[in-house]
C-alpha positions in Angstrom: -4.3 58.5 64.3 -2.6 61.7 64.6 0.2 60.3 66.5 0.5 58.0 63.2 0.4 61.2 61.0 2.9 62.7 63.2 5.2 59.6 62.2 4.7 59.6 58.8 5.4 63.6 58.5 8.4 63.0 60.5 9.8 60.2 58.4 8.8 61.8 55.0 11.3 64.6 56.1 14.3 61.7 55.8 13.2 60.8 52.6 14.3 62.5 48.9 12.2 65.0 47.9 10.4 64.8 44.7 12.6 65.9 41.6 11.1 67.6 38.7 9.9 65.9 36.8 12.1 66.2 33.2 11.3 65.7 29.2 13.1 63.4 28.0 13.1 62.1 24.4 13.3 58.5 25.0 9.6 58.0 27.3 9.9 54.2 27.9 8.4 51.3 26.9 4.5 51.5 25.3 2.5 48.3 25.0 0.3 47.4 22.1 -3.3 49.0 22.0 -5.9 46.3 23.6 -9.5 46.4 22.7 -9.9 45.7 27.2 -8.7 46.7 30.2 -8.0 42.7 31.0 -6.0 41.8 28.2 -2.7 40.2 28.9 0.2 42.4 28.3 4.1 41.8 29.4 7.4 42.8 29.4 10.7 40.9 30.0 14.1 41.1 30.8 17.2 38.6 30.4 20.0 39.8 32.2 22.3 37.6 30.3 23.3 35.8 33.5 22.0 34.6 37.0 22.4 37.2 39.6 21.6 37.1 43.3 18.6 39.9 42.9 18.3 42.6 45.8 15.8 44.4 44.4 13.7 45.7 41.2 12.9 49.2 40.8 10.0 49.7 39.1 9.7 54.0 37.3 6.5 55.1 35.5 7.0 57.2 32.1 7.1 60.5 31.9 5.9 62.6 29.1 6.9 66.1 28.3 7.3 66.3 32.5 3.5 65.7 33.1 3.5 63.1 35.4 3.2 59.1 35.3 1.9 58.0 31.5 0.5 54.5 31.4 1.4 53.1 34.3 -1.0 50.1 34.9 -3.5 50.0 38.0 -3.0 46.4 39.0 0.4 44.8 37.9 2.6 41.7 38.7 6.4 41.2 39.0 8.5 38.0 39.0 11.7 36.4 38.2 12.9 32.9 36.9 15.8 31.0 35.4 13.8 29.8 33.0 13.1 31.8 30.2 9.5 30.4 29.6 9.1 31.5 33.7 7.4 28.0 34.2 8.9 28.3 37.8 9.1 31.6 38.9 9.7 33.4 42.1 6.6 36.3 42.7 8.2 38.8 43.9 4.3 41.6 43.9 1.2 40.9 43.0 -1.1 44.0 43.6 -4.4 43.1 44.2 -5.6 46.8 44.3 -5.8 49.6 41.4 -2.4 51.7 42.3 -2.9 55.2 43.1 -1.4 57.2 40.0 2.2 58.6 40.7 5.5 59.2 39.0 7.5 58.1 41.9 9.0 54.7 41.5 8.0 50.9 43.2 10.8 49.5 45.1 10.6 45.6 45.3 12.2 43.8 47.4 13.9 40.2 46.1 15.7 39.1 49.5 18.9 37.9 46.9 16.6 35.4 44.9 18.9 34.0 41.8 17.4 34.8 38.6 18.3 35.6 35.3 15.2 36.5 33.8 12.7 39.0 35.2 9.1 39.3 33.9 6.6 42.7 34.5 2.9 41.9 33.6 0.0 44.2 33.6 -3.1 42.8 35.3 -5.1 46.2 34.5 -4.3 48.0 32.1 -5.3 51.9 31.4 -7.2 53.8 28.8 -5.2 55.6 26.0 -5.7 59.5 26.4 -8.7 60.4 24.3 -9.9 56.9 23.2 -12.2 55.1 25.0 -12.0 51.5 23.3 -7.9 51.4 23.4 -5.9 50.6 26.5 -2.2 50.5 27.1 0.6 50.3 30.0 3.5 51.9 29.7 7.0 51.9 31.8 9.9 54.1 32.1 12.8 52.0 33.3 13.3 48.9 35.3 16.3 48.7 37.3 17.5 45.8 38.8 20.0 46.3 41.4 22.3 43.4 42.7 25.1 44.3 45.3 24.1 48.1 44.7 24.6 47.5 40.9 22.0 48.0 38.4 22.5 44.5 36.2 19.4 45.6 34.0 21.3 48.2 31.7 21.3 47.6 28.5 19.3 43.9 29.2 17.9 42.4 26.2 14.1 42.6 26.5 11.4 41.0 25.3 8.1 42.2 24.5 5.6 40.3 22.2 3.2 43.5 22.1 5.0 47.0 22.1 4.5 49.8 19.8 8.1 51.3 19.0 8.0 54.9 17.6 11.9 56.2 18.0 12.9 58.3 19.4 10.2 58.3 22.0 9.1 54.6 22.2 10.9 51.5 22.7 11.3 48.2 24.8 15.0 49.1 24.1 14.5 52.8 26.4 13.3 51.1 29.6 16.9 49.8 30.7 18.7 52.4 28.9 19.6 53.9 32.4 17.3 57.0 31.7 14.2 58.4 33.3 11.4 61.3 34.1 13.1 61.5 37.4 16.4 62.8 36.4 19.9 62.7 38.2 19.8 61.3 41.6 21.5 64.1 43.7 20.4 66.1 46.7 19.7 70.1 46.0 22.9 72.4 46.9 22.4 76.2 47.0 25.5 76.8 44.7 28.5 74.6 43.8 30.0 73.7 40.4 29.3 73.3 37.0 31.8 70.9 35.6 34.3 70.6 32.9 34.2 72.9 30.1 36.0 73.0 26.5 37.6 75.5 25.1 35.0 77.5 22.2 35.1 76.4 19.2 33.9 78.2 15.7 33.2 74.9 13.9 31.2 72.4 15.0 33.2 69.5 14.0 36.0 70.3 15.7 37.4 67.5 17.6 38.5 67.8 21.5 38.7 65.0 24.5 38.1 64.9 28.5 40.2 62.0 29.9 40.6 60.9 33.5 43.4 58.8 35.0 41.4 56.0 37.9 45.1 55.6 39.9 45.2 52.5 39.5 44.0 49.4 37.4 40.5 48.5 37.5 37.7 46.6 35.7 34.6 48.4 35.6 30.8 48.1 35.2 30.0 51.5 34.2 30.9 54.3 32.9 27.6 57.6 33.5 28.2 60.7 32.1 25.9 63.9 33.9 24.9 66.2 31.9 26.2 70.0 32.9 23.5 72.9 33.8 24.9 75.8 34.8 23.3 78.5 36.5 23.7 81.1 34.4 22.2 79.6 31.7 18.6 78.2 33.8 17.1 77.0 30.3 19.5 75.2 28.9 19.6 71.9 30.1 21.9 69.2 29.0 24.5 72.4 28.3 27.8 71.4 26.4 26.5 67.9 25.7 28.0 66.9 22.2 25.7 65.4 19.3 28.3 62.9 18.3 31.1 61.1 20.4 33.0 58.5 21.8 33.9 56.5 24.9 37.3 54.6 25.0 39.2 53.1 27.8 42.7 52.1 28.2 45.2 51.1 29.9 47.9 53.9 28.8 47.3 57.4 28.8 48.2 57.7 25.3 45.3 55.1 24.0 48.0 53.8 21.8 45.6 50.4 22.3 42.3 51.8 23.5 38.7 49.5 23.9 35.6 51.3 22.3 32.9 51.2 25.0 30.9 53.5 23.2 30.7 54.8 19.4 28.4 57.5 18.5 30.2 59.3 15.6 27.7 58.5 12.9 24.3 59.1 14.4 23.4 62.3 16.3 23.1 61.5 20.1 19.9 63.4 21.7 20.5 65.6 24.2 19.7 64.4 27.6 18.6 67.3 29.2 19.0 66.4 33.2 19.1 63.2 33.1 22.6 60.8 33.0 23.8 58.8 30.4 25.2 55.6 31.6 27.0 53.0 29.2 27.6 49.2 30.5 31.5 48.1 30.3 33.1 45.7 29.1 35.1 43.5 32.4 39.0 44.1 31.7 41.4 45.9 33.0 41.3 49.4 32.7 42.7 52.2 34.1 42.2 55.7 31.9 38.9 56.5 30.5 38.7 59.4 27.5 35.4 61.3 26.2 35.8 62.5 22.6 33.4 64.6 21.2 33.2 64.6 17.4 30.5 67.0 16.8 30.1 69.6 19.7 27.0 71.6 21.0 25.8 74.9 19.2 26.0 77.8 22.6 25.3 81.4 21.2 26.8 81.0 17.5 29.9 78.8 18.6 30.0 75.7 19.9 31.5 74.2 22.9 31.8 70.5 24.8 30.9 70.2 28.1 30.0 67.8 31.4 28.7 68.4 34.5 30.1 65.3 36.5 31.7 61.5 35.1 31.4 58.6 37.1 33.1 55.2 36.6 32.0 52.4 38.8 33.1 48.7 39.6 30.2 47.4 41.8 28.6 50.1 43.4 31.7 52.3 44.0 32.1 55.7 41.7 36.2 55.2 41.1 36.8 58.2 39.2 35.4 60.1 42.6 38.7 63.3 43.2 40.9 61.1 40.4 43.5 63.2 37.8 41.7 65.0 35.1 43.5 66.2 31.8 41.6 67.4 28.8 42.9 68.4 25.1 41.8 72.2 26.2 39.8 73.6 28.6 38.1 76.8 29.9 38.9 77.5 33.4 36.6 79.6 35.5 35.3 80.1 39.1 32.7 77.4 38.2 34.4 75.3 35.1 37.3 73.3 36.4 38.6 69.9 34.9 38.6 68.9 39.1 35.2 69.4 38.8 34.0 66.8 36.6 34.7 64.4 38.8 33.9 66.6 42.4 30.7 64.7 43.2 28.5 67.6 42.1 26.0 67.1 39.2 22.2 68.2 38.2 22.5 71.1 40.5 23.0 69.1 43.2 25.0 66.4 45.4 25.1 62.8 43.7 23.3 60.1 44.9 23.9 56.4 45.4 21.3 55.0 42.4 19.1 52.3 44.6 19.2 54.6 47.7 17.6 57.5 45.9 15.2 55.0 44.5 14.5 53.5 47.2 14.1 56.2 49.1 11.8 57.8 46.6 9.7 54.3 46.4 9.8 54.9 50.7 8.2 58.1 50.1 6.0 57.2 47.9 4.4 54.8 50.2 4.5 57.2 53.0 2.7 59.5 51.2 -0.2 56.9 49.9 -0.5 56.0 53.6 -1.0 59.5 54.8 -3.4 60.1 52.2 -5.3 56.9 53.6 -5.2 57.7 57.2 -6.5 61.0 56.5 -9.7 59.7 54.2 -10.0 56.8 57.2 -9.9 59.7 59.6 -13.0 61.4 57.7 -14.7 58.8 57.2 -14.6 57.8 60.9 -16.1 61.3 62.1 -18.3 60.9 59.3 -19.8 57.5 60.5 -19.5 58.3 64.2 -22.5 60.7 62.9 -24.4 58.1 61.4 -24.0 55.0 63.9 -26.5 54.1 67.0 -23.9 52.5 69.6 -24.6 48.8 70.1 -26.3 48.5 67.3 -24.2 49.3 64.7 -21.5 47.3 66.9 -23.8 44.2 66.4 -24.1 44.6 62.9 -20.1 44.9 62.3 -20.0 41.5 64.5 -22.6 40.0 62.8 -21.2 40.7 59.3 -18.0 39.3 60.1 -19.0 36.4 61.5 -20.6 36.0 58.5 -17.2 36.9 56.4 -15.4 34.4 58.1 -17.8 31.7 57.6 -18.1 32.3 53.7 -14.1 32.8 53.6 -14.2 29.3 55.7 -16.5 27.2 53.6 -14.7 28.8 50.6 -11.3 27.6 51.4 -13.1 24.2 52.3 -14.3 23.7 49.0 -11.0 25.2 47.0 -9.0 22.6 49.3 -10.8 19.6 48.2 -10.9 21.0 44.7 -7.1 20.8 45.0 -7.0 17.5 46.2 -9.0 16.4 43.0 -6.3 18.2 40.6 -3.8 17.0 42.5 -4.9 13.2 42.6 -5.3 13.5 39.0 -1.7 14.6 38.2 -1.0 12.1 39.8 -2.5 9.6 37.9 -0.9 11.6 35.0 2.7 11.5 36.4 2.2 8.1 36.4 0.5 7.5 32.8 2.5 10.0 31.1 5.6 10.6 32.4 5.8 7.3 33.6 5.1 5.6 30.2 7.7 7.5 28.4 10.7 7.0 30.9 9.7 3.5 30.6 10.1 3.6 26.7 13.0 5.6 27.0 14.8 2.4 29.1 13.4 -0.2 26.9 15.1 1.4 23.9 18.0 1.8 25.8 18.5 -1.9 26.2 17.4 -2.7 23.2 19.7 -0.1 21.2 22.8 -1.8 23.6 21.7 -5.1 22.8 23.6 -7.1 20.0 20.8 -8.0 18.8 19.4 -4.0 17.9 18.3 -3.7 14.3 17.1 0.2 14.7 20.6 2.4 13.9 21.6 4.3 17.2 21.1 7.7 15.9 17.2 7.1 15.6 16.9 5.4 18.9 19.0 8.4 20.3 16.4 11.1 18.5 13.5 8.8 20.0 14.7 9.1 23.6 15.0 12.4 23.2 11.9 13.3 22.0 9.9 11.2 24.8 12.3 13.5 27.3 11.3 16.8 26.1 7.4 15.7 26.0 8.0 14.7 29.7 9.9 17.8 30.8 6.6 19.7 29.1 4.5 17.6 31.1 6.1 18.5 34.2 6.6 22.2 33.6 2.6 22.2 33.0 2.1 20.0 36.4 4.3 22.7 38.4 2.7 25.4 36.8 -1.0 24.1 37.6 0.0 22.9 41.5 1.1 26.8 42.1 -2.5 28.5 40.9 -4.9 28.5 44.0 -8.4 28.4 44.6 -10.1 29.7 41.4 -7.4 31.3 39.1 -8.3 33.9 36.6 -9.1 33.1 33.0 -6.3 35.4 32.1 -3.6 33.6 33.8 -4.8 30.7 31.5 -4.2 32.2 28.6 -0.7 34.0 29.3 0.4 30.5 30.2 -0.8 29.3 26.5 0.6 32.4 25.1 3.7 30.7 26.7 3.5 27.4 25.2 2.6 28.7 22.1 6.3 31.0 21.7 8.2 28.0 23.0 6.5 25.5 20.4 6.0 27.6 17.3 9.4 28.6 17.0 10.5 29.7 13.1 6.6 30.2 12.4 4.6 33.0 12.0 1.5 32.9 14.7 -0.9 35.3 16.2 -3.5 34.7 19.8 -6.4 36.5 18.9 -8.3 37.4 22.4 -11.7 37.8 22.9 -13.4 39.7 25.5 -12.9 38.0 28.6 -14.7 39.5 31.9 -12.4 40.4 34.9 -14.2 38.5 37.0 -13.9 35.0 34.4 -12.3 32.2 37.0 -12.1 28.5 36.7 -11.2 25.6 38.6 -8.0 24.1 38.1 -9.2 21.1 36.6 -10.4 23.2 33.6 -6.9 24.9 33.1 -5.3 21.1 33.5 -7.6 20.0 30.7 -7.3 23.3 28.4 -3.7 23.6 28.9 -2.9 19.6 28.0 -5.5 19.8 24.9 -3.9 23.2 23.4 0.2 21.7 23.6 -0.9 18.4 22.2 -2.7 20.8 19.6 0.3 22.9 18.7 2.7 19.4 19.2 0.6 18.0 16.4 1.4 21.2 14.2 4.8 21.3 14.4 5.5 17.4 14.2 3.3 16.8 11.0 1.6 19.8 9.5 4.6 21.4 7.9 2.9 24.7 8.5 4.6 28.0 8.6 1.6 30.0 10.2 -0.5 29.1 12.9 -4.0 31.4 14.0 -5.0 31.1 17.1 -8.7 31.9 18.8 -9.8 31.8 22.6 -12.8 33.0 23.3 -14.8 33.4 26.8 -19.0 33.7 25.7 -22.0 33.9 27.7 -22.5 30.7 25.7 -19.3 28.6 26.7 -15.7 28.5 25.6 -14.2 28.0 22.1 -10.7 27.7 21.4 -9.7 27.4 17.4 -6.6 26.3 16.5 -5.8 26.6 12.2 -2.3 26.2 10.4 -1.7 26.3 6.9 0.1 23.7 6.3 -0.1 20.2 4.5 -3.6 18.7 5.7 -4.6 15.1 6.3 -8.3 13.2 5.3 -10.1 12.9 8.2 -12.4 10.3 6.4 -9.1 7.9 5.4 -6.9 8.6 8.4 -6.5 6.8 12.0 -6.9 8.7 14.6 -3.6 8.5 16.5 -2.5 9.0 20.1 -2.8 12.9 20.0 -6.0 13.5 18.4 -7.7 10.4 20.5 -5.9 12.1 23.8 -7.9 15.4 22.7 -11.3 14.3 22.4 -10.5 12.3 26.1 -9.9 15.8 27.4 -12.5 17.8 25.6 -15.3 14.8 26.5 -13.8 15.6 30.2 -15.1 19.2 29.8 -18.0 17.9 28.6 -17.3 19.5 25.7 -16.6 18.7 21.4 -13.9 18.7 19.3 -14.7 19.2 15.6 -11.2 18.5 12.8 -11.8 20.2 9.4 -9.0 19.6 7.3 -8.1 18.6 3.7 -5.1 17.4 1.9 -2.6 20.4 0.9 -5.3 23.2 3.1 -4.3 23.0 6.4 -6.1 21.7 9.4 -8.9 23.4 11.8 -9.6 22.1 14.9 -12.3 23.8 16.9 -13.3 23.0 20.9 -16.2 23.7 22.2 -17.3 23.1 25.8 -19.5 25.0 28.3 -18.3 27.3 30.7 -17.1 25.8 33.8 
C-alpha cells in the first residue's frame, strides 16, 4: 500500500494544480426545489448536429469561490440522436454518493456519434438551510470533439430549473465560463496584455484588431481577461462594459460579420475567467474588438485584455499573429504583441480538455489516496480486532454466501427477462404486426381502381398506424435495456418522456409523490404501466380537445395510483362504447391485477384513475 501511495504522489505531481477557485456572476445551472432527495431531475443539451463525441467534461458551480454548490451525490450521463433519448449510449452511471469537490468529471465517449447529450441527477442534495428542499446544480458541461468544445452556446433543455439572472441559468452552463478560471500554468512574472490609451469619458470608442496571416474559418473566438500585477485586486482589469466582435476579411471592415454585439446591455465583468464566443464558419481572416463603453480605473477609464485567442479546431491561430490597435499604451508589461503572446490569468495558457482532463485525473488521484489511506486504517484497526483462522473462515463463509445470493439473484432476474421478453414478443406480433398489415391493405386498396376512400385520408391513416408502431418500438427497446429490477424512478423519467413528446402545444404538469430509493419493479410492471399511460395520453390528444393535462403517480405503502385528468371536452361513460384504447387499458390494468375507474362528463373533461397493488 505505500508503494501505491508512492504512485499516486508521484503522478499527482504531473497533474494541474488546483486553481483558485473564482466569483463569478453567472454560477450555473440550478434545478427546481424537490420535496426528496429521489426526485427526477435533468438537464439536456442539443448540439445542433451529430458529432463524433471524445469526451464530456462535467464542472461543479462555484459560488462566491466557496467550493462545489449543488453538485448531486449519484448522477448519470448519456447521449443519443434521438431527442426523446429512447436509445441512448450510457456513457456513467455512479452507483456511489460522490465525494464533494469542485474539480471537474472527465468522461470518456470513445467517438460515440451523438447529437444530444442528457445529465440526470440520481441523488440529489439538500438546499443550504432547508431541510425539506433539495436541488443539483452544475457549472458548465463541455463537450469536446477533436479537441473542440461543440457544447458552447448549445441550446439546452431543462423542464425544472430555477433562472435568477444574472447568477442562474440553463443558458450559463455552456456559456464557456466557470469557478475554475483560465486554464494556464502559474509563471513567476511575464506580461499583462494589450492596453488602451486613457480615456476621460467613458464612452469613448477605441478597437484592438489582429491580422490571422492568412484566410481561415474559425470556431472561436475567447477573449482573457487582463490582471496585472500591480493592481492584485482588480481582476478582469480593462474589461469594457459594452462592446463588439467583428470579423473580416479586409483590414478596413469595409464588409465586416458581427460575431458578437454587446452595445446595448452592460457586459459583467468576468473577473479571471475567459469569455469565449462560438463563430460563425466563413472565411475570415482579421478579427477587431471594439469597446463602446470602457472600464472605470482610478477616475478614467481604459480598455484592456490580457490575451485573444482565435481557434479553427483546436488550434489558437491568432498565436504571435500582427496586432494593430486604434491607440495604445506601451509599457515594459502592456504591448499590442502581447495579446496574443500565449500568456493570460497570470499564467501560461492551456489547451481547454487537457487542463480538464487533467484536473478530472487529479481529482481521481486524490479520491483514491484518500481511500487507500482510510483502507490502510482500517486494516491496522481490524488486524487488532481479528482471531487468525477464524476471522479468515468467517470472510470465506460470508462470501460464499454473497455469491450464492448474487447467483440465485441473477437466476431469477434472467428468467424474469425471458418472460418480458416472450411477451414483447407476442406484442411485436399483435401490435406492430397488426398495423403494418393495415398499413398494406390500404395500400392496395387506395391503388386499386376500385378505391372509394380519397388518397389523402388513406395517406393520413398509414401514417398514423406508423407513428403508433415506431412508439411501440421505442417503448420495446427502452424496456429490453433495464435489467434485473429497475428503479421506480427510471419509470417515471421515461413517462415524463412520453408525456413531452405527446402533449405538445398543451399545458401539463407530473406531480410526484414520495417514492422510496429503494422502490424497484419487475419489468413486466414498467411494460404494463408504460403501455397503459401512452394509450392514456394518445386518447387525450386524439379526442379530448384538451389544452391542459394533470398528471399523478404515486408510490403508497398501500399500492400504486396513477391519475390522469384533462380538461377538455368529455364523453358519457353510461352512452359510449368502449373502444380499442380504453378496452386495451383495463387488459393491462386487470394484468396488474389492478382497476381502472373513468369519471368523465360531457364538456368537463375526463379522469381516469389506476389503481393496482404494489408489485
Amino acid at each position: 500500500m505505500e508503494t501505491q501511495l508512492f504512485e499516486i504522489d508521484r503522478e499527482l505531481a504531473q497533474c494541474p494544480e488546483i486553481p483558485p477557485l473564482q466569483v463569478v456572476s453567472n454560477a450555473g445551472y440550478h434545478s427546481g426545489f424537490a420535496p426528496t432527495l429521489d426526485a427526477a431531475r435533468w438537464i439536456q443539451l442539443d448540439l445542433g448536429n451529430e458529432y463524433a463525441i471524445d469526451s464530456v467534461v462535467i464542472v461543479p458551480a462555484c459560488i462566491n469561490g466557496a467550493g462545489a454548490y449543488g453538485f448531486p451525490g449519484k448522477f448519470r450521463v448519456e447521449t443519443s440522436r434521438d431527442v426523446l433519448m429512447s436509445e441512448s449510449e450510457l456513457l456513467l452511471e455512479t452507483t456511489v454518493e460522490e465525494p464533494s469537490s469542485i474539480l471537474p468529471h472527465c468522461i470518456n465517449a470513445g467517438g460515440v456519434r451523438a447529437r444530444y447529450v442528457r445529465f440526470t441527477a440520481l441523488s440529489l442534495v439538500p438546499q443550504p438551510r432547508m431541510t425539506s428542499r433539495f436541488i443539483f446544480c452544475l457549472g458548465e458541461i463541455l463537450v469536446f470533439s477533436g479537441g473542440r468544445d461543440v457544447a458552447l452556446q448549445a441550446a439546452v433543455l431543462a423542464p425544472n430549473s430555477v433562472e435568477t439572472l444574472p447568477t442562474w441559468s440553463p443558458k450559463h452552463v455552456v456559456d464557456g465560463s466557470h469557478g475554475l478560471g483560465i486554464p494556464s500554468s502559474p509563471l513567476d512574472s511575464g506580461s499583462n496584455g494589450w492596453h488602451s490609451q486613457i480615456f476621460r469619458a467613458q464612452n469613448s470608442e477605441c478597437w484592438v484588431q489582429v491580422d490571422l496571416g492568412g484566410v481561415h474559418t474559425l470556431d472561436e473566438i475567447r477573449l482573457i481577461p487582463a490582471h496585472p500585477r500591480d493592481y492584485p485586486d482588480r481582476a478582469g482589469f480593462g474589461f469594457p462594459l459594452r462592446f463588439k466582435i467583428e470579423v473580416s476579411l479586409t483590414p478596413t471592415f469595409s464588409e465586416p460579420a458581427l460575431v458578437f454585439d454587446g452595445a446595448n446591455v452592460d457586459f459583467a465583468n468576468p473577473g479571471e475567467t475567459q469569455v469565449a464566443f462560438p463563430c460563425p464558419r466563413s472565411p475570415i481572416r482579421y478579427l477587431r474588438v471594439t469597446a463602446q463603453k470602457l472600464w472605470e480605473r482610478s477616475g478614467d477609464f481604459v480598455f484592456a485584455l490580457g490575451e485573444l485567442e482565435a481557434f479553427e479546431g483546436r488550434q489558437n491561430i491568432a498565436r504571435n499573429a500582427v496586432v494593430t490597435a486604434s491607440d495604445s499604451t506601451t509599457s515594459s508589461a502592456w504591448r499590442p504583441s502581447f495579446l496574443v503572446d500565449g500568456i493570460g490569468g497570470a499564467g501560461m495558457l492551456q489547451d481547454d480538455a487537457a487542463w480538464l482532463h487533467g484536473l478530472s485525473r487529479r481529482r481521481l488521484l486524490l479520491e483514491k489516496r484518500e481511500e487507500l489511506i482510510r483502507i490502510q486504517k482500517q486494516e491496522i484497526k481490524n488486524s487488532q480486532e481479528r482471531s487468525g483462522r477464524m476471522a479468515q473462515g468467517f470472510v470465506v463463509l460470508a462470501v460464499g454466501s454473497i455469491a450464492l445470493l448474487f447467483l440465485r439473484g441473477r437466476i431469477t432476474r434472467a428468467r424474469e427477462i425471458e418472460v418480458v421478453r416472450q411477451q414483447i414478443s407476442r406484442d411485436l406480433h399483435d401490435d406492430v404486426g397488426s398495423n403494418l398489415c393495415s398499413i398494406r391493405l390500404m395500400a392496395e386498396m387506395s391503388c386499386s381502381e376500385k378505391s372509394l376512400r380519397p388518397a389523402e385520408d388513406v395517406l393520413s391513416e398509414i401514417r398514423t398506424l406508423a407513428e403508433k408502431s415506431t412508439e411501440s418500438l421505442r417503448d420495446m427497446v427502452w424496456l429490453l435495456k433495464e435489467r434485473g429490477q429497475p428503479g421506480v424512478e427510471t419509470l417515471v423519467e421515461k413517462m415524463r418522456g412520453v408525456a413531452g413528446a405527446l402533449l405538445v402545444g398543451m399545458e401539463w404538469n407530473f406531480t410526484i409523490k414520495i417514492i422510496p430509493a429503494e422502490a424497484v419493479a419487475p419489468i413486466s410492471f414498467h411494460r404494463d404501466i408504460l403501455f397503459v399511460f401512452r394509450e392514456a395520453l394518445h386518447n387525450i390528444v386524439k379526442h379530448s380537445g384538451a389544452s391542459s393535462v394533470e398528471i399523478q403517480f404515486s408510490w403508497n405503502p398501500s399500492g400504486v395510483e396513477m391519475c390522469v385528468v384533462d380538461r377538455g371536452c368529455g364523453f358519457d361513460p353510461k352512452n359510449s362504447l368502449a373502444g380499442d384504447g380504453i378496452e386495451n387499458m383495463r387488459y393491462r390494468t386487470g394484468h396488474l391485477n389492478g382497476t381502472l375507474l373513468i369519471d368523465s362528463r360531457v364538456g368537463e373533461g375526463t379522469r381516469l384513475v389506476f389503481k393496482m397493488p404494489k408489485p
